[in-house]
PyMOL CGO cylinders between C-alpha atoms (Angstrom):
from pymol import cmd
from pymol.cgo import CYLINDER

trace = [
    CYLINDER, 40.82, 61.41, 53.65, 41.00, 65.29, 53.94, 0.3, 1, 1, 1, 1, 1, 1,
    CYLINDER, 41.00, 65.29, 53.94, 43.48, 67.29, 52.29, 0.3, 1, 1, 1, 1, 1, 1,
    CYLINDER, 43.48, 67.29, 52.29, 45.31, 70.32, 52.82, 0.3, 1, 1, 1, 1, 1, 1,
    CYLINDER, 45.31, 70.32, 52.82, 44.69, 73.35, 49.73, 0.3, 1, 1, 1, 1, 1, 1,
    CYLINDER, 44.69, 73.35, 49.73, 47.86, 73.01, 47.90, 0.3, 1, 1, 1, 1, 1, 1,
    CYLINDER, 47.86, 73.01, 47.90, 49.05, 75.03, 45.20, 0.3, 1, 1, 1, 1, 1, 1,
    CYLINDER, 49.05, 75.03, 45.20, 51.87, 74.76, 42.94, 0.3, 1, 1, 1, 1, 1, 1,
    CYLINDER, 51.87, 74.76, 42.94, 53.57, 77.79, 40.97, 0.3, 1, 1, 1, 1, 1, 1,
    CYLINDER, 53.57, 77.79, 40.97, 54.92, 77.02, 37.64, 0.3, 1, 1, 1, 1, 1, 1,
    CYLINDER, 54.92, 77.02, 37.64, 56.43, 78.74, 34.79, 0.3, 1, 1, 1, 1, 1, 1,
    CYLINDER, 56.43, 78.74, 34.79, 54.30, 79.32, 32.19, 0.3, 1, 1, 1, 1, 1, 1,
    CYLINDER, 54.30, 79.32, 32.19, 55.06, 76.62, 29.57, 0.3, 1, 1, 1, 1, 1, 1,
    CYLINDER, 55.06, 76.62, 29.57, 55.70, 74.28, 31.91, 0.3, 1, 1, 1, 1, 1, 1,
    CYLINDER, 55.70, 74.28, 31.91, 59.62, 74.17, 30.57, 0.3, 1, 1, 1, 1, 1, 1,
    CYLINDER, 59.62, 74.17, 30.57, 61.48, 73.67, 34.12, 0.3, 1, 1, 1, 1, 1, 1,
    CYLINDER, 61.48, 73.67, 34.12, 62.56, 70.51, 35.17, 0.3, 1, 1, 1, 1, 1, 1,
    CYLINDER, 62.56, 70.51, 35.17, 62.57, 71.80, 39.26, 0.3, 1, 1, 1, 1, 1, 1,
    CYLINDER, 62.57, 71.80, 39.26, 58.43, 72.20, 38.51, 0.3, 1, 1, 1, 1, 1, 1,
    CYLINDER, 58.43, 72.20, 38.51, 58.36, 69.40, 37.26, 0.3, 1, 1, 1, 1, 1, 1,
    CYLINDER, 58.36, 69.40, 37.26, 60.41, 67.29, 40.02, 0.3, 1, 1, 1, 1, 1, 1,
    CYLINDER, 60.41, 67.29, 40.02, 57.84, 69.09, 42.72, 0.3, 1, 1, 1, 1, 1, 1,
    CYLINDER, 57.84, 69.09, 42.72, 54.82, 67.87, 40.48, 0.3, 1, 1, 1, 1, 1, 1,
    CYLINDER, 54.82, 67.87, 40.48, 55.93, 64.37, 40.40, 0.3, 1, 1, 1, 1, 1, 1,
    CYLINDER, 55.93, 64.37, 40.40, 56.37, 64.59, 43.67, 0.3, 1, 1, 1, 1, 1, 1,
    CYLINDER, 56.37, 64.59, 43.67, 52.49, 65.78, 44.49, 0.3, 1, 1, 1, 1, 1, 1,
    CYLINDER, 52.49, 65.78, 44.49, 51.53, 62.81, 41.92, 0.3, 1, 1, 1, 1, 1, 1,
    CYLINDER, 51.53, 62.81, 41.92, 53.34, 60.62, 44.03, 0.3, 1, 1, 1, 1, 1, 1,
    CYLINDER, 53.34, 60.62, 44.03, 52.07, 61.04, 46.76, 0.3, 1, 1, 1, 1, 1, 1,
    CYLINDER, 52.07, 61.04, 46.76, 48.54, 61.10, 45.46, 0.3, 1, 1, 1, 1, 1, 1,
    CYLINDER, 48.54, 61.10, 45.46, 48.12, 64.60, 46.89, 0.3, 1, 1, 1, 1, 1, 1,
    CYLINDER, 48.12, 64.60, 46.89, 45.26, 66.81, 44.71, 0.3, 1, 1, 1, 1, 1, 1,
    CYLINDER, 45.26, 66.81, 44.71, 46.56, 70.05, 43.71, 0.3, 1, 1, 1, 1, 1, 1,
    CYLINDER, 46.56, 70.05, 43.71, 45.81, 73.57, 42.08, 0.3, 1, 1, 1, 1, 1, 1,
    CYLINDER, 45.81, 73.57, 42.08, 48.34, 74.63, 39.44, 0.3, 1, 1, 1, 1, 1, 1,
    CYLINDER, 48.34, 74.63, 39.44, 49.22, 78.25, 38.84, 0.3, 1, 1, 1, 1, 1, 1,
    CYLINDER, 49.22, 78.25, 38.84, 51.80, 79.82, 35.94, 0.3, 1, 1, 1, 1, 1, 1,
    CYLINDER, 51.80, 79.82, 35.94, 54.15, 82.59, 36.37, 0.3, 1, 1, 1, 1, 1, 1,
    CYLINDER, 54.15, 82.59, 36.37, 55.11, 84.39, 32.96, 0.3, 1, 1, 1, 1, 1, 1,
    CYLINDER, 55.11, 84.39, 32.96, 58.72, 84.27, 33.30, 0.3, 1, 1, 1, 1, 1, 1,
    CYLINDER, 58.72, 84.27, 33.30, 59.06, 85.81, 29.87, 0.3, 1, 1, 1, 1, 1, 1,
    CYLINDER, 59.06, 85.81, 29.87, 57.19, 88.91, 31.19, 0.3, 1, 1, 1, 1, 1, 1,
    CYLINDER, 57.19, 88.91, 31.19, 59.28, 88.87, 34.51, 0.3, 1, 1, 1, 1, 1, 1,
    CYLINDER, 59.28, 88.87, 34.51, 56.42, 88.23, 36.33, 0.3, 1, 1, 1, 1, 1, 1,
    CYLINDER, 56.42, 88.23, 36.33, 58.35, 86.30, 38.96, 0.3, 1, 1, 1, 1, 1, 1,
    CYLINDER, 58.35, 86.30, 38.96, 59.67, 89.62, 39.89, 0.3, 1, 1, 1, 1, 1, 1,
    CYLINDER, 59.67, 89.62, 39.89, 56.65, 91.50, 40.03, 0.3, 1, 1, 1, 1, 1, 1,
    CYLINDER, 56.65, 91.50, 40.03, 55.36, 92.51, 44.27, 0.3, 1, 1, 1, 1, 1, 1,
    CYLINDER, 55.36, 92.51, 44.27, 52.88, 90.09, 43.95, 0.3, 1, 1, 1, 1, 1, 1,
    CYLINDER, 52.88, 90.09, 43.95, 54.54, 86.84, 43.89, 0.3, 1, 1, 1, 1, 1, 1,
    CYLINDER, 54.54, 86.84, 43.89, 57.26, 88.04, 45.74, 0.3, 1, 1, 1, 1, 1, 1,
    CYLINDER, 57.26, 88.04, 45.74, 54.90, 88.15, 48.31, 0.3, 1, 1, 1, 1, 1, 1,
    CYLINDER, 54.90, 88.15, 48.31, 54.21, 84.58, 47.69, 0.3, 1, 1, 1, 1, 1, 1,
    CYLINDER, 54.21, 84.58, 47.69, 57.83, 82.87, 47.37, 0.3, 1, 1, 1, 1, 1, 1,
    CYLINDER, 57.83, 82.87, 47.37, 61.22, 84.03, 48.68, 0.3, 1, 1, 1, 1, 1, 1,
    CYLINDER, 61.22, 84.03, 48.68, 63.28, 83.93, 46.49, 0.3, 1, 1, 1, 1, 1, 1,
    CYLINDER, 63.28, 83.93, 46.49, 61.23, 84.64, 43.39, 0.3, 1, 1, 1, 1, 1, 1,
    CYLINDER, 61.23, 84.64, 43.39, 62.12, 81.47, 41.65, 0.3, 1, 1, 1, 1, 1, 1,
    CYLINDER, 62.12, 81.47, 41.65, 59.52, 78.47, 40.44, 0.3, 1, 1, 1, 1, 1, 1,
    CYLINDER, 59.52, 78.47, 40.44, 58.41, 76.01, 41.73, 0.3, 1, 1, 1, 1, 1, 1,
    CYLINDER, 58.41, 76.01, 41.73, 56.66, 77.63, 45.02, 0.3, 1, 1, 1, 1, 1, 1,
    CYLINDER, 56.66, 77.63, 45.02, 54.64, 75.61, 46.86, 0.3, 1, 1, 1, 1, 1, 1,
    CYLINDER, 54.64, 75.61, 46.86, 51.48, 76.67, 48.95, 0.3, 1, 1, 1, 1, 1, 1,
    CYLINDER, 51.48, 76.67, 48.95, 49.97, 74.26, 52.02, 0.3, 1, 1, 1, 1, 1, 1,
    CYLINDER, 49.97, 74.26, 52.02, 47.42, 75.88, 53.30, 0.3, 1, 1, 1, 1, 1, 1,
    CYLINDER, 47.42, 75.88, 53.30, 49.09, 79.12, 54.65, 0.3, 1, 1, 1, 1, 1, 1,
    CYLINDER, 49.09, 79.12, 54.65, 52.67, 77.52, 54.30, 0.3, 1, 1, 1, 1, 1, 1,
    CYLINDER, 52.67, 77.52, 54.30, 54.56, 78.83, 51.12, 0.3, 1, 1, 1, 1, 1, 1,
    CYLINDER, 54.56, 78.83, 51.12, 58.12, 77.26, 50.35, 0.3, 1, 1, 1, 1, 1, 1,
    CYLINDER, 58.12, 77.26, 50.35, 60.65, 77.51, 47.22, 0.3, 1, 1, 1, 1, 1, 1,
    CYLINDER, 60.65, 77.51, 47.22, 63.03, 75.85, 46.36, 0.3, 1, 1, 1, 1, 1, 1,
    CYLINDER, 63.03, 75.85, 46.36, 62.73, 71.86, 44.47, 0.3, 1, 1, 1, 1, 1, 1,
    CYLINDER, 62.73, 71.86, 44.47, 64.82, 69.70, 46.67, 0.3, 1, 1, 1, 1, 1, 1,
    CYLINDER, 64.82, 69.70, 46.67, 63.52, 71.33, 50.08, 0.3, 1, 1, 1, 1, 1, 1,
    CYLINDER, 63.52, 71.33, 50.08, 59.45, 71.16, 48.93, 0.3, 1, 1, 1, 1, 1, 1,
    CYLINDER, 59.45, 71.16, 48.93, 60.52, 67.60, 48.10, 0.3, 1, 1, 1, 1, 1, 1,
    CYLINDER, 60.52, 67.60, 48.10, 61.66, 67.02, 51.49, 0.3, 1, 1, 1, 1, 1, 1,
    CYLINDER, 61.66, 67.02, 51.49, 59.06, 68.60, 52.98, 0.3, 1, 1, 1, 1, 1, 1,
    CYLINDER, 59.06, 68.60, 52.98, 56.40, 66.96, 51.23, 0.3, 1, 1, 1, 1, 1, 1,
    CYLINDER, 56.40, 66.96, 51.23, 58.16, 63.99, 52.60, 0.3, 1, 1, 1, 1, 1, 1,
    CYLINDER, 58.16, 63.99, 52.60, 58.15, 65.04, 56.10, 0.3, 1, 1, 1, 1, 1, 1,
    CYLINDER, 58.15, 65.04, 56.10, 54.39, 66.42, 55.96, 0.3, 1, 1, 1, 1, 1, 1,
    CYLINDER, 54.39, 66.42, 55.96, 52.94, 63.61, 54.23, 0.3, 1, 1, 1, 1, 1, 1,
    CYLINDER, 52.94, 63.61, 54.23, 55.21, 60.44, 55.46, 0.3, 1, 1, 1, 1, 1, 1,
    CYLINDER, 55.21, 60.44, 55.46, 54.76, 56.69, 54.65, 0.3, 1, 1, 1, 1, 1, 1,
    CYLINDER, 54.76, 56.69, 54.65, 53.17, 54.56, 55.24, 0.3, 1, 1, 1, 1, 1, 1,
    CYLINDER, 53.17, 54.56, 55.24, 50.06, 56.52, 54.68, 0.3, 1, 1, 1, 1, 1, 1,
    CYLINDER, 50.06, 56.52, 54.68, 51.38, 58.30, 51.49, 0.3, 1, 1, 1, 1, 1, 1,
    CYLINDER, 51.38, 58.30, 51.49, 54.08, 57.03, 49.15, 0.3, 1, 1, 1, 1, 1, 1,
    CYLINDER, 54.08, 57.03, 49.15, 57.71, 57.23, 49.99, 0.3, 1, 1, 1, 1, 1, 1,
    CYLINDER, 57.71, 57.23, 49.99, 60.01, 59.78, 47.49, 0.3, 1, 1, 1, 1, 1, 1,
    CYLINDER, 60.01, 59.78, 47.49, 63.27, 58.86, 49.57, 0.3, 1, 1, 1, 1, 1, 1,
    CYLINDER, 63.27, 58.86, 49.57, 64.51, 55.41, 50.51, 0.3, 1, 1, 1, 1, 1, 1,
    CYLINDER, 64.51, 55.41, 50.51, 63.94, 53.90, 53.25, 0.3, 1, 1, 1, 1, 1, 1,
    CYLINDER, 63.94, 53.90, 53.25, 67.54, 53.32, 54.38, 0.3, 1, 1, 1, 1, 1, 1,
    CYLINDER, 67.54, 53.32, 54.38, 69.24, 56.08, 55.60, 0.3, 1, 1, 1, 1, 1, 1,
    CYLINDER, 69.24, 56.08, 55.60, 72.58, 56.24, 53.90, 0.3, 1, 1, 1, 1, 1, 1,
    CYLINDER, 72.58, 56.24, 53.90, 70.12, 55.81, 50.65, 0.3, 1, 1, 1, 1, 1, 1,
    CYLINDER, 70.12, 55.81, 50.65, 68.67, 58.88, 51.52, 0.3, 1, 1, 1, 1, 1, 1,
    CYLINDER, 68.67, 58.88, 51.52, 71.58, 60.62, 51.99, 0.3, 1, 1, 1, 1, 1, 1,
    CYLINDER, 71.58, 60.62, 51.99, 72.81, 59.84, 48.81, 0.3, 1, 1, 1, 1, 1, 1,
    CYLINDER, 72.81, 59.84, 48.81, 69.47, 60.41, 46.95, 0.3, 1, 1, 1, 1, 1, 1,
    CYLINDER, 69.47, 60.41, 46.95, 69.88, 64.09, 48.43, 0.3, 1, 1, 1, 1, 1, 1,
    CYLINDER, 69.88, 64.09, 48.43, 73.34, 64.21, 47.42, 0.3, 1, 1, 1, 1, 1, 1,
    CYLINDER, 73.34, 64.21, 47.42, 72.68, 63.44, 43.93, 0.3, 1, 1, 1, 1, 1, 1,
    CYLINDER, 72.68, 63.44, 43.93, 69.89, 66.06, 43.88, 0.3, 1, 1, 1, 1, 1, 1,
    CYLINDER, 69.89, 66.06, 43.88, 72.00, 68.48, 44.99, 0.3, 1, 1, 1, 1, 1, 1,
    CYLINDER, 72.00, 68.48, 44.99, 74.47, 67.75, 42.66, 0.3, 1, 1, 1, 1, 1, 1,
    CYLINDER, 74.47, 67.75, 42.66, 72.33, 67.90, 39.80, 0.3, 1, 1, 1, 1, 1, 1,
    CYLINDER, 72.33, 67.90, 39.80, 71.22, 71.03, 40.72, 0.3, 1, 1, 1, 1, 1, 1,
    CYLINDER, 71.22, 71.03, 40.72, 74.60, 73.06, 41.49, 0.3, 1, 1, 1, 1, 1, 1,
    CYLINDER, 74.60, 73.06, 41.49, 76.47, 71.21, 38.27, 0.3, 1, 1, 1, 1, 1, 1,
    CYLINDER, 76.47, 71.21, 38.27, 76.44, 70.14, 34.75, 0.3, 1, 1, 1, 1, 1, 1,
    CYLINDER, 76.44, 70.14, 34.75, 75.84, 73.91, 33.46, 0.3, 1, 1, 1, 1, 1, 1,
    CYLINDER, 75.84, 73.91, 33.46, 77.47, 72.51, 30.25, 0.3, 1, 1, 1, 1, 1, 1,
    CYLINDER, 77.47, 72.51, 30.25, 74.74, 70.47, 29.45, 0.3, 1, 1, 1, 1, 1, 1,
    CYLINDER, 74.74, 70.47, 29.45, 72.00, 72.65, 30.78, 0.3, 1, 1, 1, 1, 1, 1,
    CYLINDER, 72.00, 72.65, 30.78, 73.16, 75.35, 28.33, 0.3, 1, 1, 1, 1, 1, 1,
    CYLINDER, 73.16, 75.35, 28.33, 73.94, 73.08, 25.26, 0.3, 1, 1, 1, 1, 1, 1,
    CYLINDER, 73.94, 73.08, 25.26, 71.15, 71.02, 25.55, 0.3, 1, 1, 1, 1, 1, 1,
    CYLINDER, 71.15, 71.02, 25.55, 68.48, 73.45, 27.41, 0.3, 1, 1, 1, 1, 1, 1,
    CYLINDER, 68.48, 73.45, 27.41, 64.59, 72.21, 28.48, 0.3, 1, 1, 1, 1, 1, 1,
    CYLINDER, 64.59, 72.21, 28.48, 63.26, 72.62, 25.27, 0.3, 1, 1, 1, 1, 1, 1,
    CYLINDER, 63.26, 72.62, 25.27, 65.23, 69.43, 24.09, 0.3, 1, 1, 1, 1, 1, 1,
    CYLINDER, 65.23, 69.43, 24.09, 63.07, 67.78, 27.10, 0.3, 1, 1, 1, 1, 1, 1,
    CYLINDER, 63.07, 67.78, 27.10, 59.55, 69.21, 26.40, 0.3, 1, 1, 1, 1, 1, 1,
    CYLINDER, 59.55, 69.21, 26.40, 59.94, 70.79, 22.91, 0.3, 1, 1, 1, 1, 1, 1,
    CYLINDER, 59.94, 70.79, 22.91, 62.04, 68.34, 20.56, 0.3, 1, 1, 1, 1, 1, 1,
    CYLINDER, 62.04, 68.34, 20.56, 64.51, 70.94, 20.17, 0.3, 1, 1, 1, 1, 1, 1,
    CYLINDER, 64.51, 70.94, 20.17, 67.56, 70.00, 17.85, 0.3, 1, 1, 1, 1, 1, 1,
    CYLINDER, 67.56, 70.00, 17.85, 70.96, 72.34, 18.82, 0.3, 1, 1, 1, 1, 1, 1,
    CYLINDER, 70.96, 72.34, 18.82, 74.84, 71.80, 17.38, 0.3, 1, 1, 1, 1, 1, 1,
    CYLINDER, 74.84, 71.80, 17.38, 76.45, 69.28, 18.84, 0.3, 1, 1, 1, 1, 1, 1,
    CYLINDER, 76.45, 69.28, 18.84, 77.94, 69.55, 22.24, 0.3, 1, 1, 1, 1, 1, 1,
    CYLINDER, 77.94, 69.55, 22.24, 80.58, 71.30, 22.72, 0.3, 1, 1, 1, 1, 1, 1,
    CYLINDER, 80.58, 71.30, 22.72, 84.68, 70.24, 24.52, 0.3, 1, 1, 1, 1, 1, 1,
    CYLINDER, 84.68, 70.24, 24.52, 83.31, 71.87, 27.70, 0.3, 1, 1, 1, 1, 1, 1,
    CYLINDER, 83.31, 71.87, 27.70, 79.88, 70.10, 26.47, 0.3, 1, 1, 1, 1, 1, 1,
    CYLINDER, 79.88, 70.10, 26.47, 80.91, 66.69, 26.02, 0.3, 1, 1, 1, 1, 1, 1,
    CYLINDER, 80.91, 66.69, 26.02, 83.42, 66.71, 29.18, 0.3, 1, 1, 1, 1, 1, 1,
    CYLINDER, 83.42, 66.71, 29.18, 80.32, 67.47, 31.45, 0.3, 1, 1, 1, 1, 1, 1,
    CYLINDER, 80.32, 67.47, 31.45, 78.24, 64.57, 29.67, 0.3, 1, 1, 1, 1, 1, 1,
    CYLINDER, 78.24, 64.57, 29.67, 81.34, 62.17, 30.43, 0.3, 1, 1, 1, 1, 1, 1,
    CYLINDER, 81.34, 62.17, 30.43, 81.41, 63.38, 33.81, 0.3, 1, 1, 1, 1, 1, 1,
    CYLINDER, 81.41, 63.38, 33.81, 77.24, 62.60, 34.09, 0.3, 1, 1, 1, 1, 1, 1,
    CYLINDER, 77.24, 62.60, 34.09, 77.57, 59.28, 32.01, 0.3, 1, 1, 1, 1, 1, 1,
    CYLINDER, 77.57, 59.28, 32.01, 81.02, 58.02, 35.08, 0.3, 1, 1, 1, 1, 1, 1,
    CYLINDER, 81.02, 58.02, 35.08, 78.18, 59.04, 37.44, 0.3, 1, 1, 1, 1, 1, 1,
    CYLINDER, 78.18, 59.04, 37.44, 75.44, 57.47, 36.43, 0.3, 1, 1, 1, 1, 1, 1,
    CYLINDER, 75.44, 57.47, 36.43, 77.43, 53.98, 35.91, 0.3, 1, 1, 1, 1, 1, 1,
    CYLINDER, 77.43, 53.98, 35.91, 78.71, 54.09, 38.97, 0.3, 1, 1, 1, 1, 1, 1,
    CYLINDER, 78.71, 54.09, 38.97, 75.44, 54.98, 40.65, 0.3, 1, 1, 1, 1, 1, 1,
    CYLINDER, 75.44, 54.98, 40.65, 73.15, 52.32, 38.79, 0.3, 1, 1, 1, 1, 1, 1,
    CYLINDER, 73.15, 52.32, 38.79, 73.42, 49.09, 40.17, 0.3, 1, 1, 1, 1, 1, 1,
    CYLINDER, 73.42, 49.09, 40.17, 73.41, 46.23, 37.13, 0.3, 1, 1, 1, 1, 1, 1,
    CYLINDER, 73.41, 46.23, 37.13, 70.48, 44.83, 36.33, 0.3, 1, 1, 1, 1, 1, 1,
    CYLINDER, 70.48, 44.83, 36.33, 68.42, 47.65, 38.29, 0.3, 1, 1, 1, 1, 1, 1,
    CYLINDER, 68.42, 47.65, 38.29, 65.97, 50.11, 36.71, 0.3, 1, 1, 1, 1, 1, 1,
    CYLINDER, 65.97, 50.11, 36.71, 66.24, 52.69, 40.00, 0.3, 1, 1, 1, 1, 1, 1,
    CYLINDER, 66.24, 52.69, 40.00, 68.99, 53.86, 41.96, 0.3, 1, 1, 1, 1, 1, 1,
    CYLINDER, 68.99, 53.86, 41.96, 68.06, 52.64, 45.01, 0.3, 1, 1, 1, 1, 1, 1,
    CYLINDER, 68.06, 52.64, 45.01, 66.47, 49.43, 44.46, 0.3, 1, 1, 1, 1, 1, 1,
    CYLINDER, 66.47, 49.43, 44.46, 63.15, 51.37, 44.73, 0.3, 1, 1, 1, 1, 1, 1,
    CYLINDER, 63.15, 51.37, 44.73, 61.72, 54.73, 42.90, 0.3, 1, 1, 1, 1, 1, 1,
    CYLINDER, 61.72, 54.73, 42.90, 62.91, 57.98, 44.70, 0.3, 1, 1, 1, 1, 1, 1,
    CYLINDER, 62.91, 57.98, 44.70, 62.59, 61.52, 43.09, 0.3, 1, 1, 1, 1, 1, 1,
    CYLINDER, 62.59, 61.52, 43.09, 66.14, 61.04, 42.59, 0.3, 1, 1, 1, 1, 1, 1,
    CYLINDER, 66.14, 61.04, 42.59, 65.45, 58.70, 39.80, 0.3, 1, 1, 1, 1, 1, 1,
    CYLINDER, 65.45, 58.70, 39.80, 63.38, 61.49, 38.28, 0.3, 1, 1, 1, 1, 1, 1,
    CYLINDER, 63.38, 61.49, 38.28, 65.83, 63.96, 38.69, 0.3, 1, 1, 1, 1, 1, 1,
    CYLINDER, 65.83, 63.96, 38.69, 68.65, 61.80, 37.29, 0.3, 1, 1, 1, 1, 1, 1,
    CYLINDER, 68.65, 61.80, 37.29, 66.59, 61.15, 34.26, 0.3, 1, 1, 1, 1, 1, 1,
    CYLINDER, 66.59, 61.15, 34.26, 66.16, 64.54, 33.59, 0.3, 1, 1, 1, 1, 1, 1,
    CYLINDER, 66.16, 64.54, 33.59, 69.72, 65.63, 33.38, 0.3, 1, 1, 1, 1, 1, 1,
    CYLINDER, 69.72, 65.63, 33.38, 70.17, 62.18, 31.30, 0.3, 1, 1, 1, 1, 1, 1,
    CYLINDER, 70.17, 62.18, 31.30, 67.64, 62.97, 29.06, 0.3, 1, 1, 1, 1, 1, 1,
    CYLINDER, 67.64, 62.97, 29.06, 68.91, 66.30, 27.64, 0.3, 1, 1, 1, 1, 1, 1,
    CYLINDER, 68.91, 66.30, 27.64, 71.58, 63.75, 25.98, 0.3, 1, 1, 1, 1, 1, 1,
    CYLINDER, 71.58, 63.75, 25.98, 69.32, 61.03, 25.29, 0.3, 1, 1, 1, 1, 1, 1,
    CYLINDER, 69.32, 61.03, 25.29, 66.20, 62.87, 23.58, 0.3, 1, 1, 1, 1, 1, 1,
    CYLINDER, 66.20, 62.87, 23.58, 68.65, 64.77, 21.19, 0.3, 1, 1, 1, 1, 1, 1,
    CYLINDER, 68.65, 64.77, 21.19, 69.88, 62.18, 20.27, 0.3, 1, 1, 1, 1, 1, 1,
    CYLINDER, 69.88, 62.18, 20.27, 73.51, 62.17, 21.94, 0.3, 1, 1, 1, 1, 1, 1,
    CYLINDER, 73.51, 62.17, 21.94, 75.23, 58.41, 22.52, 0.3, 1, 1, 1, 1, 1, 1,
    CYLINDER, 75.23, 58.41, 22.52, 74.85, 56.97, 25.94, 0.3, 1, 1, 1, 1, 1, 1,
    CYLINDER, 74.85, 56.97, 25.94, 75.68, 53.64, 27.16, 0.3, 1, 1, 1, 1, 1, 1,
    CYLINDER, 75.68, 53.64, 27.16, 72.61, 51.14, 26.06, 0.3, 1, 1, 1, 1, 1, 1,
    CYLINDER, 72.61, 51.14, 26.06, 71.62, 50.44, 29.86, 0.3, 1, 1, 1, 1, 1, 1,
    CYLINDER, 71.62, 50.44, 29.86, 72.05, 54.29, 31.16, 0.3, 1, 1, 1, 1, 1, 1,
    CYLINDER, 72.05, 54.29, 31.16, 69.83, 55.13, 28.06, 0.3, 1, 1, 1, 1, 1, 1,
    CYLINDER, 69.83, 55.13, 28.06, 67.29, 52.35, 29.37, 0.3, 1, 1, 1, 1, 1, 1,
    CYLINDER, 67.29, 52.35, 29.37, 67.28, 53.91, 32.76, 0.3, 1, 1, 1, 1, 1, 1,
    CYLINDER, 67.28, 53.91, 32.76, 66.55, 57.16, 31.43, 0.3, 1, 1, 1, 1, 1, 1,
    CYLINDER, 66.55, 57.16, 31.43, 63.57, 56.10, 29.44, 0.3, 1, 1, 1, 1, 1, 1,
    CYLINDER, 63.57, 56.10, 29.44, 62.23, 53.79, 31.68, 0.3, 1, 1, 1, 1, 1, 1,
    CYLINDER, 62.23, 53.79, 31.68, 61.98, 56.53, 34.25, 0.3, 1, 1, 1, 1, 1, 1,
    CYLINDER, 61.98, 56.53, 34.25, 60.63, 58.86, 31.24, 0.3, 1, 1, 1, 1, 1, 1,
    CYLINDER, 60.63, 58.86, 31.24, 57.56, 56.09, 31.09, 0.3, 1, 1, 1, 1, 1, 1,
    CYLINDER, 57.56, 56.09, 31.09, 56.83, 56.57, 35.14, 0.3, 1, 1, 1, 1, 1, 1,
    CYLINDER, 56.83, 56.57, 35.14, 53.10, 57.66, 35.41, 0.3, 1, 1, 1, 1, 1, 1,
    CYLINDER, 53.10, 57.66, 35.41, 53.65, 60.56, 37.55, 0.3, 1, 1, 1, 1, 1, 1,
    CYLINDER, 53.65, 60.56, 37.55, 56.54, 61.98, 34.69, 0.3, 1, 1, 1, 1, 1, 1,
    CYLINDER, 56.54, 61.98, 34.69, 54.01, 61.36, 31.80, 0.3, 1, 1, 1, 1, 1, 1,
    CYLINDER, 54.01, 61.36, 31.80, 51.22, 63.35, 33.79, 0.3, 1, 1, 1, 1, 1, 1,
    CYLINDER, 51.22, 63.35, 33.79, 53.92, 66.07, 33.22, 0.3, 1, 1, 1, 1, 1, 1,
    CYLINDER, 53.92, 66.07, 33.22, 54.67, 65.81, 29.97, 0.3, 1, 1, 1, 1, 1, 1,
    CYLINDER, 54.67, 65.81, 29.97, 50.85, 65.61, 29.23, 0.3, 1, 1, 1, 1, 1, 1,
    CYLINDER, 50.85, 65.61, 29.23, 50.49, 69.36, 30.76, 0.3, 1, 1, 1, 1, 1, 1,
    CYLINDER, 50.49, 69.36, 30.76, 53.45, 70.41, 28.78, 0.3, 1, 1, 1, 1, 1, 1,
    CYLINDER, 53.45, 70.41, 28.78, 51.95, 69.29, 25.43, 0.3, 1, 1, 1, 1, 1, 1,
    CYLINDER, 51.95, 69.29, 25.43, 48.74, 71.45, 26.05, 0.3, 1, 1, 1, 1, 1, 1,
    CYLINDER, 48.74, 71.45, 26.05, 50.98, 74.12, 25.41, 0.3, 1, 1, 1, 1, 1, 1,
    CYLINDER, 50.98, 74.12, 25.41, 53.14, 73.18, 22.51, 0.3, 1, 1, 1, 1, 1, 1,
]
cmd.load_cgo(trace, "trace")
């Protein structure tokens, strides 16, 4: 089977969760791929060159061929789209209220929680970073996460969905700010969290992050 070239923008320590979500994504889908860093220490993200390359400036940025796209949740879906099942593995559910709410969720994740993004930042994820304890604002965002993720997880399940999505990756992340450092989670939302920390695709990550440290 013949691929497309494909190349995927990162930051430079390969800190941000949205890079991360796209390579998981790629691994997934068993799609080979080039990866590239941006320096956003050295604002090289704003430099002509890569704006050239992605819209908005931002990581990830995605290159197919001659197509170049930003943004995590909309490579994701594209990705989808361009490289559907059966042939490649599925990152949304099959049914289509379950995909609706996978994309919710994603959303969600992405346009809330700054409490918890702040207080307990990527290095916690990829760095074993150890900050003060969370904060009222902190701590009511991490309530607000821990309603949604019992609510969301059915009993007895290990995904969302009743199948892996990149939602399940996604979720984990936010979960796992609180979990790695150490903050209290219910015992089965802290399972679901690791368990989707052990996924293949999520330790490739982690691998490329470590080469770094």
């Amino acid at each position: 089977m013949s691929h497309p070239n494909i190349i995927l923008w990162s930051d430079a320590n390969y800190f941000s969760p949205y890079v991360m979500s796209v390579y998981v994504a790629l691994s997934e889908k068993g799609l080979p791929f080039a990866l590239k860093r941006i320096d956003l220490a050295r604002e090289e993200h704003h430099q002509q060159a890569y704006g050239e390359i992605s819209l908005t400036q931002r990581v990830p940025t995605l290159q197919v061929d001659d197509f170049l796209l930003s943004e995590s949740s909309a490579i994701a879906e594209y990705l989808e789209d361009r490289f559907p099942a059966p042939e490649y593995e599925r990152l949304y559910p099959r049914d289509r209220e379950k995909r609706a709410r996978a994309r919710e969720l994603q959303a969600w994740l992405r346009s809330d929680f700054m409490p918890i993004r702040q207080q307990r930042p990527t290095e916690v994820l990829f760095a074993g970073a150890r900050l003060a304890p969370l904060d009222e604002a902190g701590q009511a965002s991490a309530e607000r996460l821990i309603a949604a993720a019992e609510r969301l997880l059915p009993a007895g399940q290990q995904n969302l969905f009743g199948e892996w999505t990149i939602a399940d990756t996604d979720f984990a992340v936010m979960l796992n700010r609180l979990a790695l450092h150490g903050d209290t989670l219910p015992q089965r939302i802290a399972d679901y969290a690791n368990f989707q920390w052990q996924r293949a695709s999520v330790q490739l990550w982690l691998a490329e992050s470590a080469k770094l440290a």
